[in-house]
Steps between C-alpha positions, in 0.01 A plus 500: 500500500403868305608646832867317515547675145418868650697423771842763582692305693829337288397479183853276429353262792200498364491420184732217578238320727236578254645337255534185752151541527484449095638155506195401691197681336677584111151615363393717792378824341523697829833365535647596178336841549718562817779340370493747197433805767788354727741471150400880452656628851780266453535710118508189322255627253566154216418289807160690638369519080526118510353414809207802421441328161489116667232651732294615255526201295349277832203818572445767296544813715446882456760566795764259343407685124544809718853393636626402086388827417674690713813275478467528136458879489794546757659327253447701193310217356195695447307300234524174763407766805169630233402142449466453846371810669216365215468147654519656847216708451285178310558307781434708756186688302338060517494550861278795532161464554294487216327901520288678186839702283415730226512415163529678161122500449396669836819702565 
């Protein structure tokens, strides 16, 4: 489903079967990321926020936080697009293996 989404075929086309797709599997976070990537080359920029935002409410994601930011920055929005390059990075920083870092003692 990530791949439909990166997909550059008819974006118009597209996001119209996509969102058939929705009616079947509303709370599908890979989905709703696509969806919002699909609403993006279709420059329905309203449309892609909500369905990036729904798809982070069913799985927290780095990518999707990645996808608001940028969205939000393109926007001018740039407190929204701060607050989630910061979530972005959390998330994505959980999912790295846990190695030695420095700290302010042995720096």
């Amino acid at each position: 489903m990530l791949r439909y989404g990166l997909l550059d075929v008819d974006a118009p086309r597209q996001l119209v079967y996509a969102e058939k797709w929705l009616q079947e599997r509303p709370n599908d976070p890979d989905l709703l990321l696509s969806l919002g990537r699909l609403a993006l080359r279709n420059a329905n920029w309203g449309k892609a926020q909500e369905y990036f935002e729904a798809s982070q409410r069913q799985r927290p994601s780095g990518t999707v936080c990645a996808e608001l930011a940028r969205l939000f920055a393109n926007l001018g929005e740039h407190n929204k697009s701060q607050l989630y390059y910061r979530q972005s990075v959390e998330l994505l920083d959980r999912s790295l293996p846990a190695l030695p870092q420095p700290s302010k003692d042995n720096v």
